[in-house]
C-alpha positions in Angstrom: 0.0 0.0 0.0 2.9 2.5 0.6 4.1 2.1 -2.5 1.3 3.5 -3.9 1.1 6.6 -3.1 5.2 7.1 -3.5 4.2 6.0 -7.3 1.7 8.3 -7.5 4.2 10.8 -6.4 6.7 10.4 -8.2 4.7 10.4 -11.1 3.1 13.6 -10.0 6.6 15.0 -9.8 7.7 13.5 -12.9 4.9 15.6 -14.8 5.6 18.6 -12.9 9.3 18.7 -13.5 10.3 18.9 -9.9 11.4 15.2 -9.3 14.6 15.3 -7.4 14.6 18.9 -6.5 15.1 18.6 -2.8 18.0 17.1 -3.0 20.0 14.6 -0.5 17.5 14.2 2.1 19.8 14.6 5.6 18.0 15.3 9.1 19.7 18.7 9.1 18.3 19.7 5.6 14.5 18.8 6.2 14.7 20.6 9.6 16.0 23.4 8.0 13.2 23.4 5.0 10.5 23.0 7.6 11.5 26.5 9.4 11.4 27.9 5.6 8.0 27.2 5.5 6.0 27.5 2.0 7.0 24.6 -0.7 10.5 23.7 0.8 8.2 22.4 3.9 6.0 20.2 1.7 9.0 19.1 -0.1 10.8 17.9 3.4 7.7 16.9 4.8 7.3 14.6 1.7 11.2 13.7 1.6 10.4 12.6 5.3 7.6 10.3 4.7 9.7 8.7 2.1 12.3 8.0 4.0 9.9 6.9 7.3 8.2 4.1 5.0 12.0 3.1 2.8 12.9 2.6 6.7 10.0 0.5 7.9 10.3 -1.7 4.8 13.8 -2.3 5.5 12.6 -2.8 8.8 10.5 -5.8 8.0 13.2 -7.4 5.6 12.0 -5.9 2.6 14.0 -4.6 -0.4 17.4 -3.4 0.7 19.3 -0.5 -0.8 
């Protein structure tokens, strides 16, 4: 089911040009992007979620990088 909406996403992105904007997702970036506020948030908040669920399938011995 998580891999649903990342498609979705990513496709999204694709469309829109944007895909791989953000950048290298590091804690001290997204923290930094939230304070920024305005599309850099959503962009961390999304880079965030991505990482959470790439975690928690790792997690339950899922597809490894």
């Amino acid at each position: 089911m998580a891999e649903k909406w990342i498609q979705a996403a990513t496709e999204k992105m694709r469309k829109k040009g944007t895909l791989g904007s953000f950048g290298k997702a590091t804690p001290k970036k997204i923290a930094a992007a939230k304070r920024k506020g305005g599309k850099a948030e959503k962009k961390a908040i999304f880079a965030q979620n991505v990482k959470r669920a790439a975690k928690h399938r790792r997690k339950r011995g899922g597809k490894k990088r």
